[in-house]
One Martini backbone bead per residue (centre of mass of N, CA, C, O) as a GRO file, in nm:
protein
  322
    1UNK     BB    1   1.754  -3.441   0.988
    2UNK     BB    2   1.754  -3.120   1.048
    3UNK     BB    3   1.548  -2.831   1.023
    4UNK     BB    4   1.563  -2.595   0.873
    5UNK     BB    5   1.496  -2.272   0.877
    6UNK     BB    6   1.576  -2.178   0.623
    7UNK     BB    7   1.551  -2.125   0.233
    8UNK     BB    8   1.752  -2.067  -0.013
    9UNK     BB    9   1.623  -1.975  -0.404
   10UNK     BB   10   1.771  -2.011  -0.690
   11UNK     BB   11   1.702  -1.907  -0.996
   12UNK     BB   12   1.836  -2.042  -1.278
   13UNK     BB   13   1.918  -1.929  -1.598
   14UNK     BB   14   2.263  -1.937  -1.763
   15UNK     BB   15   2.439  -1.831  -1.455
   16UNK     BB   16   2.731  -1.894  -1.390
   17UNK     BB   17   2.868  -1.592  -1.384
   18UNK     BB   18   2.712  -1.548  -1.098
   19UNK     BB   19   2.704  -1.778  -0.878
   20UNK     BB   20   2.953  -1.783  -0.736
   21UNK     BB   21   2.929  -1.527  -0.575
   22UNK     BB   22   2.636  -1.581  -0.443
   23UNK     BB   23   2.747  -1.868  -0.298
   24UNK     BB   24   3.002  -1.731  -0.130
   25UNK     BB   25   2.814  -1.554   0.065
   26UNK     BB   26   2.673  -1.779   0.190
   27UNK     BB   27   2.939  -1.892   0.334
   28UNK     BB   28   2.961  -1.619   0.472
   29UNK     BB   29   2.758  -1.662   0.712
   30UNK     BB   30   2.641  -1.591   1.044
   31UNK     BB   31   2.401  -1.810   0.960
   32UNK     BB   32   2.357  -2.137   0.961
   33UNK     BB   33   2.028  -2.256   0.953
   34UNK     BB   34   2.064  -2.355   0.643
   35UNK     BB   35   1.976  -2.359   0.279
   36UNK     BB   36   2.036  -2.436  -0.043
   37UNK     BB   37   1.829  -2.390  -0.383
   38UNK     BB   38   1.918  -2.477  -0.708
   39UNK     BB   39   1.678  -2.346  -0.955
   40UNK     BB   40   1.724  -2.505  -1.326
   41UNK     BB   41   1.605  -2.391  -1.657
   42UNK     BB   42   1.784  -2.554  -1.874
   43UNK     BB   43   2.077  -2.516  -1.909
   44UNK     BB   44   2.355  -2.402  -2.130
   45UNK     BB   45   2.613  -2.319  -1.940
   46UNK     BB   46   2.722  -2.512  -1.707
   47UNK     BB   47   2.597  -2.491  -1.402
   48UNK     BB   48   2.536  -2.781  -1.304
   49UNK     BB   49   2.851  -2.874  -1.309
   50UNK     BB   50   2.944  -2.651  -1.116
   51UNK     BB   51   2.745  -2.741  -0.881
   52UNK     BB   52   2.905  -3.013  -0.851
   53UNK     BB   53   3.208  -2.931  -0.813
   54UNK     BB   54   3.163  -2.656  -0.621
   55UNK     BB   55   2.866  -2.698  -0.415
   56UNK     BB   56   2.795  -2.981  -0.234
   57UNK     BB   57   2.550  -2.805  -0.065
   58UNK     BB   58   2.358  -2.789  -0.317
   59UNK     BB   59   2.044  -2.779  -0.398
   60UNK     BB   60   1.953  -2.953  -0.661
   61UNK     BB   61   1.694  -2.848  -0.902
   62UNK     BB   62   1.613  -2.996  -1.241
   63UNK     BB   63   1.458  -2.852  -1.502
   64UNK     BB   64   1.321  -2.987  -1.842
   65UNK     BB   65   1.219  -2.653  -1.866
   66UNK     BB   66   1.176  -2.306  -1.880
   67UNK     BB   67   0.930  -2.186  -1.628
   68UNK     BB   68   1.033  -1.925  -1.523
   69UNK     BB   69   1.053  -1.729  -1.252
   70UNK     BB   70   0.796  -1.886  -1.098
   71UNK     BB   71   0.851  -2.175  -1.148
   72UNK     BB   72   1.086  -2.188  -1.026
   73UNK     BB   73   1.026  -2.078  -0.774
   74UNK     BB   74   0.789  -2.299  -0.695
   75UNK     BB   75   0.960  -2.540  -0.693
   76UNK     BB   76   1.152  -2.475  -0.478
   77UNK     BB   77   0.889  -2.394  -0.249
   78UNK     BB   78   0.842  -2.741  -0.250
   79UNK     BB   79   1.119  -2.825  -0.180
   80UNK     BB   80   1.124  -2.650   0.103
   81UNK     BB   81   1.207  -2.695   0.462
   82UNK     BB   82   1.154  -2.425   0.623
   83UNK     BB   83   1.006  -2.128   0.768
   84UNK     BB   84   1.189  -1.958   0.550
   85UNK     BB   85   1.142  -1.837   0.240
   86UNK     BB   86   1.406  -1.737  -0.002
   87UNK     BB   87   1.418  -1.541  -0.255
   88UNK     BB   88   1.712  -1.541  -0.494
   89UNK     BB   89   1.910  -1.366  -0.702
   90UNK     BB   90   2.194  -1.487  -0.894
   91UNK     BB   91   2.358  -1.158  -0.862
   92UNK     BB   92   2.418  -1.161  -0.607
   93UNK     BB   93   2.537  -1.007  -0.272
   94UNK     BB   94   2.584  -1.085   0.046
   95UNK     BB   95   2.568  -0.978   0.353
   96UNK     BB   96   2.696  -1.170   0.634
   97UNK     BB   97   2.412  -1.048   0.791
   98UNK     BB   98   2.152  -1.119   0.651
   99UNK     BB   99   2.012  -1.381   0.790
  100UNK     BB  100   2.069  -1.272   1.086
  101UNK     BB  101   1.830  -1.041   1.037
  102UNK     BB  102   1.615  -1.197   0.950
  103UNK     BB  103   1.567  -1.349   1.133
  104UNK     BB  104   1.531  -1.170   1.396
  105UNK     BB  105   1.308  -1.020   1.277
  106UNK     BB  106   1.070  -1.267   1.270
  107UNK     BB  107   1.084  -1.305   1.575
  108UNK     BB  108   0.958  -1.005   1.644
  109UNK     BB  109   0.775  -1.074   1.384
  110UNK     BB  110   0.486  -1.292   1.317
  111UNK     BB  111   0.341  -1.069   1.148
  112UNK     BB  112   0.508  -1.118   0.954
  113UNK     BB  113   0.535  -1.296   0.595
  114UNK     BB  114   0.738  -1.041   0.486
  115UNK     BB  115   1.061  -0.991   0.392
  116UNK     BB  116   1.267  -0.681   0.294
  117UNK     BB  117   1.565  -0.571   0.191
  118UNK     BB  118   1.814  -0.398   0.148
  119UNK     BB  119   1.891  -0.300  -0.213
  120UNK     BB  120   2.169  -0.284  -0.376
  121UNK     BB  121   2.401  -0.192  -0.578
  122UNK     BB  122   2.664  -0.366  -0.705
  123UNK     BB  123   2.847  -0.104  -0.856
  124UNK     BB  124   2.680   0.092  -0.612
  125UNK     BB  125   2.653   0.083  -0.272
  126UNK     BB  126   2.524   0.392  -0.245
  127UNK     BB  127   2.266   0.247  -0.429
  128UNK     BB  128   1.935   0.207  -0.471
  129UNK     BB  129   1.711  -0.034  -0.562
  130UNK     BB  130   1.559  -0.140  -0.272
  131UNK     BB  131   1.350  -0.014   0.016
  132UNK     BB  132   1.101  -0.151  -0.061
  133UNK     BB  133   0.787  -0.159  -0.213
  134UNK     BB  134   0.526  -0.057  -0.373
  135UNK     BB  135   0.158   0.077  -0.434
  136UNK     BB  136  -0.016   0.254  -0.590
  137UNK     BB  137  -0.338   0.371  -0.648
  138UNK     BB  138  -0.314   0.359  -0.972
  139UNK     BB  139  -0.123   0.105  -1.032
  140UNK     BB  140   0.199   0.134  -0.975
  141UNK     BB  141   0.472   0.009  -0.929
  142UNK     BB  142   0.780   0.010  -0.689
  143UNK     BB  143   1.087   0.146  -0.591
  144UNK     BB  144   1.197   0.240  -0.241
  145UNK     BB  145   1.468   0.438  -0.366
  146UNK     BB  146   1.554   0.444  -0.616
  147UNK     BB  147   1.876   0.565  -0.720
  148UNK     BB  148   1.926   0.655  -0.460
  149UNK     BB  149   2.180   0.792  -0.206
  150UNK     BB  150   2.264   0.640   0.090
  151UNK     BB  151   2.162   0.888   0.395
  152UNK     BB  152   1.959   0.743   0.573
  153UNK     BB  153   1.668   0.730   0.484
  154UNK     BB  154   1.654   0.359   0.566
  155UNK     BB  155   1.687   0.327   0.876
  156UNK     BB  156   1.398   0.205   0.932
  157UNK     BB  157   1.213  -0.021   1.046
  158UNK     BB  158   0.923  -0.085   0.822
  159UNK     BB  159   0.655  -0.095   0.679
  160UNK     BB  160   0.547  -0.244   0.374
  161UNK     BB  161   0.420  -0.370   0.122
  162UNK     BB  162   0.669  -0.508  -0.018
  163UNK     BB  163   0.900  -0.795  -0.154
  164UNK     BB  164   1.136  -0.809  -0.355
  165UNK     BB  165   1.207  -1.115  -0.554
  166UNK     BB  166   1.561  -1.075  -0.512
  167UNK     BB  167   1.489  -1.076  -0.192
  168UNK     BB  168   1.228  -1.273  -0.083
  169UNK     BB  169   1.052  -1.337   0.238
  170UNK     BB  170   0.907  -1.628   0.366
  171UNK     BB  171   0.634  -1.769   0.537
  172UNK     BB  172   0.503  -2.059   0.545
  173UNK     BB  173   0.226  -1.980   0.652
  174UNK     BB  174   0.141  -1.823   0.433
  175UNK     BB  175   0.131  -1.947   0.247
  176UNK     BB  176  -0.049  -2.159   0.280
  177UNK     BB  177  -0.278  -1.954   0.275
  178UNK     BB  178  -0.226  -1.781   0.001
  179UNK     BB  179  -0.011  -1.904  -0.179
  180UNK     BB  180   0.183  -1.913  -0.415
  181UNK     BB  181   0.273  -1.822  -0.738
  182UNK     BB  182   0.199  -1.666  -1.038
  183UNK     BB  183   0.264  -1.865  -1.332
  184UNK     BB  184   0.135  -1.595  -1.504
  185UNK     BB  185   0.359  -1.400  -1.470
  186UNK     BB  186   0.645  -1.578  -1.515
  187UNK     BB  187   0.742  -1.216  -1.509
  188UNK     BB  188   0.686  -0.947  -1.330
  189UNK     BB  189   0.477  -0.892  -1.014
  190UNK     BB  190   0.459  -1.148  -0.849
  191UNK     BB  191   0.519  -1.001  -0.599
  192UNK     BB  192   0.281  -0.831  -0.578
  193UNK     BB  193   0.072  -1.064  -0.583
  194UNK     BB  194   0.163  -1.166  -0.292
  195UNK     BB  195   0.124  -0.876  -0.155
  196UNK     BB  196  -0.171  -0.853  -0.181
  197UNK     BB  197  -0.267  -1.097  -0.051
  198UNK     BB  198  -0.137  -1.091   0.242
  199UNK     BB  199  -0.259  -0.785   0.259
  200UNK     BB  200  -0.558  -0.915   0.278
  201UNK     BB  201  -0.509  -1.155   0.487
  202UNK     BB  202  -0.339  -1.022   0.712
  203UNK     BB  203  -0.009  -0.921   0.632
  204UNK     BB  204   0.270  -0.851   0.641
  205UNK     BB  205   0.595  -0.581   0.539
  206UNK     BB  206   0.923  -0.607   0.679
  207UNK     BB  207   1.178  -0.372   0.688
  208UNK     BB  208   1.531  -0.450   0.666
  209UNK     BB  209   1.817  -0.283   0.671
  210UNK     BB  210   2.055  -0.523   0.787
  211UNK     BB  211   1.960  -0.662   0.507
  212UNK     BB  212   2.200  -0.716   0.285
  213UNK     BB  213   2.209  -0.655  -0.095
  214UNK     BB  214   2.376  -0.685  -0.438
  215UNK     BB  215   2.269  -0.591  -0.721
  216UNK     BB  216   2.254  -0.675  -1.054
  217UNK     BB  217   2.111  -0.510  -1.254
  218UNK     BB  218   1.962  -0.672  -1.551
  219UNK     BB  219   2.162  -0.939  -1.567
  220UNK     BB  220   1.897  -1.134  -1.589
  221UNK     BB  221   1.750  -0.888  -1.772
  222UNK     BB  222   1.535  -0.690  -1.973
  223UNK     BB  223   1.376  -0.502  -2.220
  224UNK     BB  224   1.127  -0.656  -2.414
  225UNK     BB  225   1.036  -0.849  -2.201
  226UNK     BB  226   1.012  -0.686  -1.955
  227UNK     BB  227   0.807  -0.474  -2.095
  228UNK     BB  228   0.598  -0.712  -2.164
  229UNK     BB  229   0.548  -0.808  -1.824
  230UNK     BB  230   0.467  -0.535  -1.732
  231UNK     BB  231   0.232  -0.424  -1.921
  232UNK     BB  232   0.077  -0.667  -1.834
  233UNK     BB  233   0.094  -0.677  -1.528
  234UNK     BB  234  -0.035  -0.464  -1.414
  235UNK     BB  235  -0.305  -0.552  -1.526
  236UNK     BB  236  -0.302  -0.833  -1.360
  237UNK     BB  237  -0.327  -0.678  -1.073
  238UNK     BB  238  -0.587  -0.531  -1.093
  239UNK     BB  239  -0.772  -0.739  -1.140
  240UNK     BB  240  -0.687  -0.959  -0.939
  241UNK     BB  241  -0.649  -0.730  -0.633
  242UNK     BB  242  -0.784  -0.518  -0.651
  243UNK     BB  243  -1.021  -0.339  -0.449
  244UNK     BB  244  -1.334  -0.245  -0.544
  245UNK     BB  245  -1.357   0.012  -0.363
  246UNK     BB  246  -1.143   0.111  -0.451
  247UNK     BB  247  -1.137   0.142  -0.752
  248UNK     BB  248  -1.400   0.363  -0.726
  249UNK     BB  249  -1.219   0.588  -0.597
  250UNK     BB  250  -0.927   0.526  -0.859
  251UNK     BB  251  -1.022   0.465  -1.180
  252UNK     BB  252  -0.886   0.739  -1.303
  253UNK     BB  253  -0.616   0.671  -1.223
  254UNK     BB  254  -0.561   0.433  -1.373
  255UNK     BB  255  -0.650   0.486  -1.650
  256UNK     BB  256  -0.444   0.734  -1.671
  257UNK     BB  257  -0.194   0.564  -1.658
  258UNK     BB  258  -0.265   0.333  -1.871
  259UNK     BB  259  -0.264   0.605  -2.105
  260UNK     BB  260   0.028   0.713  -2.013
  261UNK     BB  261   0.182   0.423  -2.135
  262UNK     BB  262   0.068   0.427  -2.431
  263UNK     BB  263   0.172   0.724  -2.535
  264UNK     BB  264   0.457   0.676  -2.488
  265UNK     BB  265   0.519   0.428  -2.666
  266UNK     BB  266   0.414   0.579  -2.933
  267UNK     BB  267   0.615   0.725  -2.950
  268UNK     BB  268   0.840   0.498  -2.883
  269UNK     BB  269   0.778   0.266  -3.150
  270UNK     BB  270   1.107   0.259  -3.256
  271UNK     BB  271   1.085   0.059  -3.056
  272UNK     BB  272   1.076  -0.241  -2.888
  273UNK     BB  273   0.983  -0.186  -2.585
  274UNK     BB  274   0.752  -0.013  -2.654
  275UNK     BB  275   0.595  -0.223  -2.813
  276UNK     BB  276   0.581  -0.440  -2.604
  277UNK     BB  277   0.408  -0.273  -2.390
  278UNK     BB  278   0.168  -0.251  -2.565
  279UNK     BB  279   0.114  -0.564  -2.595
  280UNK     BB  280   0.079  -0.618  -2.276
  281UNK     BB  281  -0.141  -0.457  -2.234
  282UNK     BB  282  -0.343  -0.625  -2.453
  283UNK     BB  283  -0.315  -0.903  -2.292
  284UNK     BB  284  -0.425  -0.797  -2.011
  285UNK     BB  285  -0.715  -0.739  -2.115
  286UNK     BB  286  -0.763  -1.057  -2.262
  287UNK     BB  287  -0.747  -1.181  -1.935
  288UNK     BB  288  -1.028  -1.114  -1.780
  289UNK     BB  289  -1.168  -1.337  -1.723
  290UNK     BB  290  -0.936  -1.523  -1.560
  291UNK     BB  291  -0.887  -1.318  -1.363
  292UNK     BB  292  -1.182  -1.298  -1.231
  293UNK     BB  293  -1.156  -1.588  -1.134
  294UNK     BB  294  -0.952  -1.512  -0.901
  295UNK     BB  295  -1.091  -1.253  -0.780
  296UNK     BB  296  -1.265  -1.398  -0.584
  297UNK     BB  297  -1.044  -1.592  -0.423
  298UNK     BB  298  -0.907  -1.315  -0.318
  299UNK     BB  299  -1.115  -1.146  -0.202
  300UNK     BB  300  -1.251  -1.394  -0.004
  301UNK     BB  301  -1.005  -1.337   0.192
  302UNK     BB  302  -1.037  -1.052   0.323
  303UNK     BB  303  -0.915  -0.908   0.657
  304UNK     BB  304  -0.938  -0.597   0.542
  305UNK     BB  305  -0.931  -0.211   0.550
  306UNK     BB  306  -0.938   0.068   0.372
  307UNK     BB  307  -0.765   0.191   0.604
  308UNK     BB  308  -0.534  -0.016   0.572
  309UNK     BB  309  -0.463   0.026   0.276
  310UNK     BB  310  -0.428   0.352   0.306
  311UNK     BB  311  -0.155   0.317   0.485
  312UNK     BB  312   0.026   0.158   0.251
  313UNK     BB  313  -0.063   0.310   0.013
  314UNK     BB  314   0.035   0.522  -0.249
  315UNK     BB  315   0.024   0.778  -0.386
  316UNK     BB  316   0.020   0.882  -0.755
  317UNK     BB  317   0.275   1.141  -0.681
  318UNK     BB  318   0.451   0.914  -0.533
  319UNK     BB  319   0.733   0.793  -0.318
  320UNK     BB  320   0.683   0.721  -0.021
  321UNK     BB  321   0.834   0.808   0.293
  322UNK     BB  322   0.892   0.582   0.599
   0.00000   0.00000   0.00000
């Protein structure tokens, strides 16, 4: 059997009514050379049933309990045939000329490691949830033009820091170089994690507007769950990936973000998401010995300067439109 260009993966637990949208889409793609693979962390609410009765071209990854959405994702991208392998988030809805967009964009530009597609609300479509993701000099990562109603202002492909996770195309050779995602983010800010590596080996990150999906915003995630995994991974970004030159220059605007996230926690202390947020923050402190020892293998790898970061990186009181 010839192997497939793209593999699309698909972490699921307990989605069952998000997948039949999200696979119905796949099937009605105008480029036909791909697999689709889902990734179903021990769900119990009749999934794998699903997809064996319903979808007998998708392969099934049944994992033996929860391992999150990094280990799910990692486990797909273990999995998959493909030259290009594409995390999708399983509420999401593509337009069928999504992955032909994608191939495309790929072929012209061999330097992008990373594709980001253009994802809108699912039930606003005329509302971004992100035209490729940012990251401040402060240490804040971002999506770029979130909840703005689409005016034709991302209309124009071009490189951005990141793909958010939701819908991020990775080529497997960039893979191969820098390696899976980093199963301690667990959930949240992984694809930024992945994004800061291949950008630091000399990858680039590829925006294509043509490539567009719809997303239910938080519909498989949200809550003191997504706070408390925000606020530990933002700083085991800064740890593990931000650049010591650049920190130099820099880290009292990073000190000074996460000065600003715990005093607002603070306020809203009587919320659980609150709460949630300043746990993370704390646990996020307390990994860094074993952060400081990956920041070693991420930092000896890269091959880029201080002035192709700051080319990239967005300041810190702006989501820069580019």
């Amino acid at each position: 059997m010839a192997q497939p260009s793209i593999s699309v993966i698909i972490p699921n637990w307990n989605g069952a009514q998000y997948l039949p949208t999200c696979l119905a889409a796949l099937r009605r793609q105008t480029y036909r050379d791909f697999e689709v693979i889902v990734v179903d962390n021990a769900s119990t609410d009749g999934s794998r049933e699903l997809l064996a009765r319903d979808y007998p071209e998708v392969r099934l990854v049944a994992l033996p309990e929860n391992r999150g959405f990094t280990g799910a994702c990692n486990a797909g991208l273990r999995a998959a045939r493909g030259e290009l392998l594409i995390l999708l988030n399983n509420d999401t809805e593509a337009d069928p000329g999504w992955l032909a967009a994608i191939a495309d964009a790929s072929a012209r530009h061999p330097e992008a490691g990373l594709i980001a597609s253009k994802i809108m609300l699912f039930d606003r479509r005329d509302v971004f949830h992100t035209a490729g993701d940012f990251y401040r000099v402060d240490g804040l990562p971002g999506n770029r033009g979130v909840w703005q109603r689409d005016v034709g202002q991302y209309e124009n492909e071009g490189y951005v820091f990141s793909a958010c996770g939701g819908a991020a195309t990775y080529r497997r050779a960039m893979l191969e170089e820098v390696g899976l995602l980093d199963e301690d983010f667990f959930y949240s800010c992984e694809d930024m994690d992945m994004a800061w590596r291949a950008q630091l080996a000399g990858w680039r990150c590829l925006y294509t507007p043509q490539a567009i999906i719809y997303h239910r915003l938080a519909a498989t995630g949200g809550g003191a769950t997504a706070s408390f995994y925000d606020g530990r991974n933002f700083i085991y970004i800064v740890i593990k990936d931000y650049p010591g030159s650049l920190l130099r220059r820099f880290w009292w605007k990073v000190l000074r973000a996460q000065l600003h996230i715990a005093i607002e926690a603070l306020r809203a202390w009587r919320g659980a998401a609150a709460r949630a947020r300043l746990r993370g923050q704390i646990a996020g402190l307390l990994a860094f010995p074993r952060l400081l020892r990956k920041r070693r293998d991420v930092q000896r790898a890269r091959r880029v300067s201080d002035d192709y970061l700051m080319s990239i990186l967005t300041p810190a009181d702006e989501d820069r439109v580019s």
